[in-house]
ROKE-824521 format. One line per field, with one value per residue: x, y, z of N, C-alpha, C, O in turn. Coordinates in nm, 4 decimals. Example, Ala and Ser with C-alpha at 12.3 -4.5 7.8 and 13.67 -1.06 7.14 Angstrom:
nx: (1.3190, 1.2850)
ny: (-0.5690, -0.2250)
nz: (0.7800, 0.7080)
cax: (1.2300, 1.3670)
cay: (-0.4500, -0.1060)
caz: (0.7800, 0.7140)
cx: (1.3200, 1.2900)
cy: (-0.3300, 0.0030)
cz: (0.7800, 0.7870)
ox: (1.4236, 1.3409)
oy: (-0.3319, 0.1138)
oz: (0.8465, 0.8039)
//
This chain:
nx: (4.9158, 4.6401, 4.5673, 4.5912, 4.3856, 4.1857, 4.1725, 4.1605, 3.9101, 3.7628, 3.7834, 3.6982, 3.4347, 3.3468, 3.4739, 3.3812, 3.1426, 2.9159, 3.0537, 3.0047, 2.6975, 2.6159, 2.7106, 2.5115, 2.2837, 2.2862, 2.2907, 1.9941, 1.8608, 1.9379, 1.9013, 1.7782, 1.9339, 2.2585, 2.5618, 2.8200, 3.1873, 3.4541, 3.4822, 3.3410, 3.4199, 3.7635, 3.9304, 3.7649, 3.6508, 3.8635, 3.9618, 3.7093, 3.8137, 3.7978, 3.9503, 4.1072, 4.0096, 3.8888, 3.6367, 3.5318, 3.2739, 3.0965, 2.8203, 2.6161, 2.3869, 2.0253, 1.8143, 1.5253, 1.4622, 1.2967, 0.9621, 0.8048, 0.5425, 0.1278, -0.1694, -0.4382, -0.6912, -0.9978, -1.2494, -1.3656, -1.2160, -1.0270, -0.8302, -0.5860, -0.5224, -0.4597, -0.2621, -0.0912, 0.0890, 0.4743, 0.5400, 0.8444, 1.0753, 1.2944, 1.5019, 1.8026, 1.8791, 2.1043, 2.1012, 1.8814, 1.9986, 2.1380, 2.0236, 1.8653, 2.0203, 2.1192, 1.9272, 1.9362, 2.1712, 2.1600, 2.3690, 2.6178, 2.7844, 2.7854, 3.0269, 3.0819, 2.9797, 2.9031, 2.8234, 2.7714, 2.5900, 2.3059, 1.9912, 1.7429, 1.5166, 1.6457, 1.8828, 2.2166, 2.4194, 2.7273, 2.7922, 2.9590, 3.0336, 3.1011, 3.2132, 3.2231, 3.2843, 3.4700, 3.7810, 3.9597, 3.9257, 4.0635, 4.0860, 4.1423, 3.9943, 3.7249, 3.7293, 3.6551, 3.4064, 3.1789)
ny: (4.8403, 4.8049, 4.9805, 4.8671, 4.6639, 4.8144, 4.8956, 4.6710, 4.6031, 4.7720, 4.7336, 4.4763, 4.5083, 4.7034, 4.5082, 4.2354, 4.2273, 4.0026, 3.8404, 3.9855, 3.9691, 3.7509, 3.6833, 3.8536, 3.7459, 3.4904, 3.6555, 3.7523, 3.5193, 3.4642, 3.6144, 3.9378, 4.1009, 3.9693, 3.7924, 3.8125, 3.6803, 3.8371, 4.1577, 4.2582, 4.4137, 4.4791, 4.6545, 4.9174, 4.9241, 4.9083, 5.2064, 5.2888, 5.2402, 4.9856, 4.6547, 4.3512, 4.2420, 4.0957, 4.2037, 4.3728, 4.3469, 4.2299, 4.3280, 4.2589, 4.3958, 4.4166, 4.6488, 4.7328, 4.9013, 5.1643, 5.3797, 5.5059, 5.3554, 5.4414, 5.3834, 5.4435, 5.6826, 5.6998, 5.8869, 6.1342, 6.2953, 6.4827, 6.3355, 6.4482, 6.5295, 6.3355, 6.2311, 6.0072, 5.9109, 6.0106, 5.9725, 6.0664, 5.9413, 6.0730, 5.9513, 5.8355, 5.5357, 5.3889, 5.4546, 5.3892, 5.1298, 5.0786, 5.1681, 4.9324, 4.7317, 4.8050, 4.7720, 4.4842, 4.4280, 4.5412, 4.5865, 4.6506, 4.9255, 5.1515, 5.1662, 5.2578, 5.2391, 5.1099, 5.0883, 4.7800, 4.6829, 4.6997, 4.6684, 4.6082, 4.5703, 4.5453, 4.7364, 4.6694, 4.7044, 4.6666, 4.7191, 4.8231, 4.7258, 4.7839, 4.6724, 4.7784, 4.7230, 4.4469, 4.3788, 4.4170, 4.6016, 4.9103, 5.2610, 5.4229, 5.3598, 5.3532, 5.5962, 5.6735, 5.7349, 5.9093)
nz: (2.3302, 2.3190, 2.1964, 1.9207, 1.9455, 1.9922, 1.6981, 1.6011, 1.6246, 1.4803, 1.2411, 1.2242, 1.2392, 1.0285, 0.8305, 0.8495, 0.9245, 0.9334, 1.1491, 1.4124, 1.3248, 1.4151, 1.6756, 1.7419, 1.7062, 1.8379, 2.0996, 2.1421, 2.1766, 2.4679, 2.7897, 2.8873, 3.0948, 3.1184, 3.3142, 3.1792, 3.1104, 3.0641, 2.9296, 2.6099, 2.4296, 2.5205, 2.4912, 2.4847, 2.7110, 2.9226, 2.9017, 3.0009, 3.2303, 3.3628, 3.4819, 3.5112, 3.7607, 4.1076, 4.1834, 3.9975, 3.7737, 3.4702, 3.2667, 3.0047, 2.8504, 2.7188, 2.5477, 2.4368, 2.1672, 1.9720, 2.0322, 2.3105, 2.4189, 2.4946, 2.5880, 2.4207, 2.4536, 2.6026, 2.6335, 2.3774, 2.1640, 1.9284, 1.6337, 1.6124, 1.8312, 2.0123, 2.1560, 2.1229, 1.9596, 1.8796, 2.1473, 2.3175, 2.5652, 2.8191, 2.8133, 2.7660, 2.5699, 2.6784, 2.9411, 3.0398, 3.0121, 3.2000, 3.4582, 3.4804, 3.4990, 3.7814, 3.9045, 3.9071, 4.0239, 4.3263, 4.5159, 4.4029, 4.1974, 3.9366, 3.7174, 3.4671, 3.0992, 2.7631, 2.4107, 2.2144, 1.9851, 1.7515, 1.6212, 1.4440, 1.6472, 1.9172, 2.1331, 2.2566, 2.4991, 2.7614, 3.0422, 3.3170, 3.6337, 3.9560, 4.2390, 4.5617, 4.7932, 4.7938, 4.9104, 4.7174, 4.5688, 4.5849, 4.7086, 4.5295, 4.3102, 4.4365, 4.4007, 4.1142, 3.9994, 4.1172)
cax: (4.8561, 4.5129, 4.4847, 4.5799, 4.2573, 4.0748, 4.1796, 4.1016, 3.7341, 3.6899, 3.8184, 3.5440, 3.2972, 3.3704, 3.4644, 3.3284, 3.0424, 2.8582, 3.0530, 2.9082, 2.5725, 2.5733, 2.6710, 2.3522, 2.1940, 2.3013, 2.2772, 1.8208, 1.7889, 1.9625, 1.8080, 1.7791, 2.0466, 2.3469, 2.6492, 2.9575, 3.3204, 3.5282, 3.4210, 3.3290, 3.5446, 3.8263, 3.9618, 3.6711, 3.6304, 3.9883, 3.9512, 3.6402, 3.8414, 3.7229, 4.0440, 4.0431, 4.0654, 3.8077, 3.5510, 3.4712, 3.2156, 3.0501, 2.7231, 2.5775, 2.2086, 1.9717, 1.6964, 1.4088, 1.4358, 1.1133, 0.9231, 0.7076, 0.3232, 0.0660, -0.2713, -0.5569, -0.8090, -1.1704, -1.3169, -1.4006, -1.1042, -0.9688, -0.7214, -0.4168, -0.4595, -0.5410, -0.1335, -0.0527, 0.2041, 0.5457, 0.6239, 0.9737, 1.1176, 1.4175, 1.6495, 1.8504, 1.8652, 2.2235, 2.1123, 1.7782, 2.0378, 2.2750, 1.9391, 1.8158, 2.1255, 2.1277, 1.7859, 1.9271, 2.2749, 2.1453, 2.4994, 2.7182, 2.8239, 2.7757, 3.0826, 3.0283, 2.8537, 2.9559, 2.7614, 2.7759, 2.5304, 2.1404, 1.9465, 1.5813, 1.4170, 1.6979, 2.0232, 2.3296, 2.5247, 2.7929, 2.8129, 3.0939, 3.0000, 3.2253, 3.1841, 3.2916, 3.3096, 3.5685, 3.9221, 4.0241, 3.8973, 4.1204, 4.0128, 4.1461, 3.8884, 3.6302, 3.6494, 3.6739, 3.2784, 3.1157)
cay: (4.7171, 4.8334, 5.0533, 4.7762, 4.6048, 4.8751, 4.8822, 4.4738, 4.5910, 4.8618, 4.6537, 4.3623, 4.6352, 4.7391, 4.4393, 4.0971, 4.2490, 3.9356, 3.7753, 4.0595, 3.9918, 3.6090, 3.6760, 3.9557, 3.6570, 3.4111, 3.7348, 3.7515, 3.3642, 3.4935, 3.7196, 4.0472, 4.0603, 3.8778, 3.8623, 3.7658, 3.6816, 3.8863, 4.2073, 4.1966, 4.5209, 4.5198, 4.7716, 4.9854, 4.8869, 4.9531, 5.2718, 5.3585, 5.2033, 4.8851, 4.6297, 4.2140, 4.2057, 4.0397, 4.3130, 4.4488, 4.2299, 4.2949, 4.2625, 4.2731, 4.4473, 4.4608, 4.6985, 4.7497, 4.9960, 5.2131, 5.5315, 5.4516, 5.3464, 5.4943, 5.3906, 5.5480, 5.7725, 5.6634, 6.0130, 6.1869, 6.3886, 6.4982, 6.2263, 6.5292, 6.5570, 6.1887, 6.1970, 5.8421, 5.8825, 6.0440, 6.0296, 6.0119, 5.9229, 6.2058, 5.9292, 5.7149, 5.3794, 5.3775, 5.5505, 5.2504, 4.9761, 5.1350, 5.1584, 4.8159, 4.6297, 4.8459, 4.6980, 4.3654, 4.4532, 4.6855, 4.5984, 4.7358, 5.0420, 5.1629, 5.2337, 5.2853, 5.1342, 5.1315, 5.0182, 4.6758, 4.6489, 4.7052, 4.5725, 4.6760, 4.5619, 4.5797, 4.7420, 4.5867, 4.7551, 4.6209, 4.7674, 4.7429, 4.7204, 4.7373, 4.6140, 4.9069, 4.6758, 4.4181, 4.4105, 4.4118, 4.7614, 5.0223, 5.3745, 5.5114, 5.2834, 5.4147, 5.7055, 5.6913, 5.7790, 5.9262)
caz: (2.2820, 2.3395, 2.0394, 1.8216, 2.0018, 1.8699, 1.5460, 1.5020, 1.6377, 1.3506, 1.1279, 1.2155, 1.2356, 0.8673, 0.7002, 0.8585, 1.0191, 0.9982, 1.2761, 1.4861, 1.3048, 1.4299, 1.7964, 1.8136, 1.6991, 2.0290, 2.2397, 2.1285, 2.2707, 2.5929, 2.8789, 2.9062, 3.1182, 3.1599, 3.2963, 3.0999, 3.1686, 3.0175, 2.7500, 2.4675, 2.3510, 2.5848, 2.4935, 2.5174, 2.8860, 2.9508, 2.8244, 3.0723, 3.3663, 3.4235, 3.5739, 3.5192, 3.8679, 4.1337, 4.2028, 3.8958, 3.6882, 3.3224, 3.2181, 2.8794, 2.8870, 2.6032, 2.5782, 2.3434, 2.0529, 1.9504, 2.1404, 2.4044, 2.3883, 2.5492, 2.5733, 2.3560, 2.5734, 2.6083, 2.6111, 2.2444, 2.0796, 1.7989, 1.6314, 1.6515, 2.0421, 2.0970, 2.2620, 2.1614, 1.8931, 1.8731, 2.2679, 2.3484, 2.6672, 2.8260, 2.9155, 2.6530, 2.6023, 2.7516, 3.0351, 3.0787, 3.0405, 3.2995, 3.5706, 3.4750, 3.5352, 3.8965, 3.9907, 3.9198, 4.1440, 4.4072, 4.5998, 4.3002, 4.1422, 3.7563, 3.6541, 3.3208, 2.9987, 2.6344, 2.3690, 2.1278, 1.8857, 1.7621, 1.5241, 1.4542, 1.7399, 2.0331, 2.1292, 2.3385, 2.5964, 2.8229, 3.1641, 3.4233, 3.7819, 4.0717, 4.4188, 4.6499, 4.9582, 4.7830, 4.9484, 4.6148, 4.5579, 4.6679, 4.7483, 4.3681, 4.1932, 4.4840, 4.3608, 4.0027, 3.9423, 4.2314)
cx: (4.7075, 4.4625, 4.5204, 4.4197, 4.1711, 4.0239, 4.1259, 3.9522, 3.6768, 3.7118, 3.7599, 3.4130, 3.2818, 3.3584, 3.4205, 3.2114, 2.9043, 2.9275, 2.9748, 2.7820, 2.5697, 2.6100, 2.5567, 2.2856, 2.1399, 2.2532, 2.0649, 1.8338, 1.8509, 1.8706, 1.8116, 1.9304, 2.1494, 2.4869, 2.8144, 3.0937, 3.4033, 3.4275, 3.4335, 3.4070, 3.6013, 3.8925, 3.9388, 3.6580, 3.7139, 3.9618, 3.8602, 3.6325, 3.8061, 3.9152, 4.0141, 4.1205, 3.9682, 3.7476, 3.5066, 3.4265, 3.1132, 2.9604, 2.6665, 2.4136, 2.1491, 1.8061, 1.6536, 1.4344, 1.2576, 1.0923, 0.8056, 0.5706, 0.3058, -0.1058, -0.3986, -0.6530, -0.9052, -1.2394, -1.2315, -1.2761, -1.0693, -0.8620, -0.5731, -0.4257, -0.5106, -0.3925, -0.0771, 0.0963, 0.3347, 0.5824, 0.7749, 1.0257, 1.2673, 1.4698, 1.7090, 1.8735, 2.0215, 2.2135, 1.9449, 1.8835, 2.1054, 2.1372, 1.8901, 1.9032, 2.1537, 2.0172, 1.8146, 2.0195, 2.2435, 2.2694, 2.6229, 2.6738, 2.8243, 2.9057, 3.1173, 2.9884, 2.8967, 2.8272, 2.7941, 2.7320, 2.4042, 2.1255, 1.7497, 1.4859, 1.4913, 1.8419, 2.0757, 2.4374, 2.5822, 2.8223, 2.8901, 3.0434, 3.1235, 3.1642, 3.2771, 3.3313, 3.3804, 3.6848, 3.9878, 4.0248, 3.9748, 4.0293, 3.9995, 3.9944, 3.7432, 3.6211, 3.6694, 3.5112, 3.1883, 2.9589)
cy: (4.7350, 4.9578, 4.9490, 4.6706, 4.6769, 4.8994, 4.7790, 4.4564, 4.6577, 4.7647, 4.5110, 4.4196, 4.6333, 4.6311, 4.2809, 4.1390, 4.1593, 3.8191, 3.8541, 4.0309, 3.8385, 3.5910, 3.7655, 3.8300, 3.5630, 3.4928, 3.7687, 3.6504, 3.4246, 3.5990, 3.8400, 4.1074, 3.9581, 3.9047, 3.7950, 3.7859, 3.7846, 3.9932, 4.1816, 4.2713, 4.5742, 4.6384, 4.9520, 5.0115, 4.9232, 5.1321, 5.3836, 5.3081, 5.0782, 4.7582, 4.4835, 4.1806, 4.1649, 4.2013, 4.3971, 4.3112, 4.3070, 4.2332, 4.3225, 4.2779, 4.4611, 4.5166, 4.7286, 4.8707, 5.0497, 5.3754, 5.4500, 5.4430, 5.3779, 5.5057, 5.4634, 5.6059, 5.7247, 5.7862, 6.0582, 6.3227, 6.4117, 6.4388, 6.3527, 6.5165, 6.4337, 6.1697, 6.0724, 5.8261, 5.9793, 6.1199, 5.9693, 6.0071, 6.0255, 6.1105, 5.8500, 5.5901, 5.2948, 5.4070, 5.4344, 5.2107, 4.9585, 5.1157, 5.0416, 4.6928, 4.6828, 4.7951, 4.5771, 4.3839, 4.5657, 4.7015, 4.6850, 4.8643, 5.0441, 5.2629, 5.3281, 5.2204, 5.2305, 5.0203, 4.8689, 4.6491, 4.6438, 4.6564, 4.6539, 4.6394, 4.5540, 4.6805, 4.6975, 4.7066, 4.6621, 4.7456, 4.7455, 4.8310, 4.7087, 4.7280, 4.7073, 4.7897, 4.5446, 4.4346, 4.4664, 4.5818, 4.8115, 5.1643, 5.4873, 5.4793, 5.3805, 5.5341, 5.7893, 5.7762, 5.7958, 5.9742)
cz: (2.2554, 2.2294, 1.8999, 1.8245, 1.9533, 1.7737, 1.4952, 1.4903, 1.5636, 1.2336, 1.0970, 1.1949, 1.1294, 0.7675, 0.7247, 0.9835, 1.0640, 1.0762, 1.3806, 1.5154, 1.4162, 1.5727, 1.8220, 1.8040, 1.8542, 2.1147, 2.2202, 2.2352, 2.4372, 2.6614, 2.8455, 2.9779, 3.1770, 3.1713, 3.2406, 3.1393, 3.1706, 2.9237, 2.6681, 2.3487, 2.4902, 2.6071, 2.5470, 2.6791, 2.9674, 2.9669, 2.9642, 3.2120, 3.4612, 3.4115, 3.5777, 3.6875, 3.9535, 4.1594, 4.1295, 3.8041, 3.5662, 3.2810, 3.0940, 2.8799, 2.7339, 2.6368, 2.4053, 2.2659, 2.0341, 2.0440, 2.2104, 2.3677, 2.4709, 2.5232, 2.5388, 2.4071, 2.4941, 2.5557, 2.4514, 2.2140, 1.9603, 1.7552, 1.6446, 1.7977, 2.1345, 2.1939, 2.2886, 2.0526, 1.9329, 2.0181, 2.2844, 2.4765, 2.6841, 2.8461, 2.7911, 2.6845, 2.6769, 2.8910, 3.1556, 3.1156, 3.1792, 3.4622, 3.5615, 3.5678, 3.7206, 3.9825, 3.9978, 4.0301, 4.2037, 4.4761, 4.5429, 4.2437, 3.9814, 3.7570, 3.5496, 3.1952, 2.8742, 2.5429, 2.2319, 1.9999, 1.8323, 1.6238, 1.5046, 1.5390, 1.8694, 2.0356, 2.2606, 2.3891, 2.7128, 2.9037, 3.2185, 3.5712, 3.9175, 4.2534, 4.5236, 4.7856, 4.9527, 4.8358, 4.8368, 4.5541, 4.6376, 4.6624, 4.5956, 4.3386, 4.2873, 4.4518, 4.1739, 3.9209, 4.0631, 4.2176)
ox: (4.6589, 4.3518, 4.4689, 4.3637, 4.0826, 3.9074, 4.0633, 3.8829, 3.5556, 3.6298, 3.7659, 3.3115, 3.1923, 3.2869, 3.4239, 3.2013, 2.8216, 2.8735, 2.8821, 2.7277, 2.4921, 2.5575, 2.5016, 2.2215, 2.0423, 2.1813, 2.0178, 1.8231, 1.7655, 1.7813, 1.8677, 2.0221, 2.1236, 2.5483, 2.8939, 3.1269, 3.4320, 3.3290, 3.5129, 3.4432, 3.5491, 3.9076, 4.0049, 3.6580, 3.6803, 3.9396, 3.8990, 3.5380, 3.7918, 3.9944, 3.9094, 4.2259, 3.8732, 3.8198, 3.4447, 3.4944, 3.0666, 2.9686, 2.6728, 2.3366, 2.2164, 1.7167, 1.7190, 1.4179, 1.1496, 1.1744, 0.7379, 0.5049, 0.3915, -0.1631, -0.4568, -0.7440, -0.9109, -1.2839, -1.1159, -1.2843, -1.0991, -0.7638, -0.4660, -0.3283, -0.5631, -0.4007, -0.0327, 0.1868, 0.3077, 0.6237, 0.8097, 1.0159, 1.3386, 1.5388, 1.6233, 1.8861, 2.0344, 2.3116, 1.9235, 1.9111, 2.1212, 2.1729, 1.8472, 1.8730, 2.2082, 2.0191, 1.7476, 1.9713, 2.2791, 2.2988, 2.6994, 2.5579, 2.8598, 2.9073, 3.1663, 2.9555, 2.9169, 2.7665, 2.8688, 2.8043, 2.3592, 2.2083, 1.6809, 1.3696, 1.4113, 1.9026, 2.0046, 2.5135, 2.5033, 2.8649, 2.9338, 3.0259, 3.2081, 3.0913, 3.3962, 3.4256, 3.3849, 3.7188, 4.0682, 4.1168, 3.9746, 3.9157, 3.9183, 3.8997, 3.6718, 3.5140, 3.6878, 3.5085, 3.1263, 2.8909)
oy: (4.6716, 5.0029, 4.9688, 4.6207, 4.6339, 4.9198, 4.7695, 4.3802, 4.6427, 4.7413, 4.4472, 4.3747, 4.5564, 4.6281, 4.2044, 4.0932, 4.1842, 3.7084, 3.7964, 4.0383, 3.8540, 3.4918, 3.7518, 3.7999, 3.5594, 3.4506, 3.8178, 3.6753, 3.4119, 3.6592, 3.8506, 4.1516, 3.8791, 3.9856, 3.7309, 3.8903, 3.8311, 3.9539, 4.0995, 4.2334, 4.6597, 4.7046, 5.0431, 5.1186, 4.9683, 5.1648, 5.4903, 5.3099, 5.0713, 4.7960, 4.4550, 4.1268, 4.1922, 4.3007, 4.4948, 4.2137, 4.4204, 4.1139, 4.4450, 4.1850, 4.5092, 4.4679, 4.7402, 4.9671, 4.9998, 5.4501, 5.3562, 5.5184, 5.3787, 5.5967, 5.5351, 5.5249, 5.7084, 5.7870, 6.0387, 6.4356, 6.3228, 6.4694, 6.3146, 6.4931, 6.4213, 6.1021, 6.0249, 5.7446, 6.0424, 6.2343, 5.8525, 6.1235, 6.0514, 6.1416, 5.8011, 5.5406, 5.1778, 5.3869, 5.4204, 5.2289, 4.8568, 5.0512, 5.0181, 4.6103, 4.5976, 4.7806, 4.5151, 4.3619, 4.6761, 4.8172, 4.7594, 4.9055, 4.9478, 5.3834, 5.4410, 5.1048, 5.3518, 4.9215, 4.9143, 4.6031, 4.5397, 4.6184, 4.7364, 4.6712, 4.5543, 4.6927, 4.6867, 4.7759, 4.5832, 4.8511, 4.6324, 4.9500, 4.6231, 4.7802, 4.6864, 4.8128, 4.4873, 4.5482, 4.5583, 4.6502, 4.7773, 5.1669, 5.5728, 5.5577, 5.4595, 5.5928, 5.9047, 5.8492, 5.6984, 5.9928)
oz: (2.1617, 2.1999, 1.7899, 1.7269, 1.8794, 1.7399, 1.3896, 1.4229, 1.5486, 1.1448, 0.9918, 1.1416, 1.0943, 0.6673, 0.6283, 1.0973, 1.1517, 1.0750, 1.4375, 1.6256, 1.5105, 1.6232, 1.9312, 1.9046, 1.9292, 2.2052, 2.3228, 2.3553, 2.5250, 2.6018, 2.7364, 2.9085, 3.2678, 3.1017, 3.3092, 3.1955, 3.2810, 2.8611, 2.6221, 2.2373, 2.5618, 2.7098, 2.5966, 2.7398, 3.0769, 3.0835, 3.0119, 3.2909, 3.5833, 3.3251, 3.6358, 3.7214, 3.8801, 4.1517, 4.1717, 3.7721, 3.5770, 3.2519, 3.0844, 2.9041, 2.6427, 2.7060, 2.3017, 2.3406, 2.0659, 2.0972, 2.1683, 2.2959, 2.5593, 2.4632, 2.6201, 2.3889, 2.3722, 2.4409, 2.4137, 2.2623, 1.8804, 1.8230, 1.6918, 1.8692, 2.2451, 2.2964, 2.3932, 2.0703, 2.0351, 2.0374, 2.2672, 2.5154, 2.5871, 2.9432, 2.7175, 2.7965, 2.7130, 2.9627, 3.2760, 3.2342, 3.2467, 3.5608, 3.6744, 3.6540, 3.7907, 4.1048, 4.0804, 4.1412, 4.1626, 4.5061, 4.6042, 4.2406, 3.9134, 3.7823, 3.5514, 3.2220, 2.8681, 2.5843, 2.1452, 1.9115, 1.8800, 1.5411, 1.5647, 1.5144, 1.9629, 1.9291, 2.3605, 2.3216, 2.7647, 2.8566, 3.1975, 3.5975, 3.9434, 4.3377, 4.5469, 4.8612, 5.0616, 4.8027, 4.8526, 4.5094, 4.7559, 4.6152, 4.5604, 4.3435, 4.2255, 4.4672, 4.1352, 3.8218, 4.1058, 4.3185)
//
């Protein structure tokens, strides 16, 4: 059933991609993060083990597009070794959203994180979190991502 789910999500991707465009829209006015009922590509989620069962919950993170700034030095240089443009950060922006959403739940677990959708000034990832100390959790799920 769940590759037909995938198929209906390439196939919005491709050819009515502004429904997509008009929830990125709703998802700007919202926070940074938040956390939402259900995914948003089940399938997807399925996929990287995540379970509509109590103890696993899904949050939808958006982080900032761009390369990092870095304030212009005082002291006299030469504009090539002034060291303000073209820094890039080692971690990806999948790899932010995934530590962001861990500072908000220090109690939960990062399962894993798929991404949604960007735009020229953010991109959207959906995370799945699980609560190790749930009943509901068995010992599989504990050790699905160690």
């Amino acid at each position: 059933m769940y590759k037909y789910v995938n198929e209906a999500w390439q196939k919005i991707w491709k050819e009515k991609f502004g429904s997509i465009k008009e929830r990125a829209i709703a998802w700007r006015k919202e926070s940074a993060i938040v956390r939402v009922e259900k995914p948003s590509r089940i399938d997807k989620a399925r996929r990287l083990g995540y379970k509509a069962k109590q103890g696993f919950i899904v949050v939808r993170v958006r982080v900032g597009r761009g390369g990092m700034r870095k304030l212009r030095p005082r002291a006299g240089r030469r504009p090539k070794h002034l060291g303000t443009v073209k820094i890039k950060a080692n971690v990806s922006s999948r790899e932010v959203a995934e530590r962001r959403v861990l500072e908000r739940y220090p109690n939960l677990k990062v399962l894993n994180s798929y991404f949604l959708y960007k735009d020229g000034k953010y991109a959207w990832y959906e995370v799945i979190l699980v609560d190790l100390n749930h009943p509901a959790i068995t010992s599989k799920a504990k050790n699905l991502k160690a």
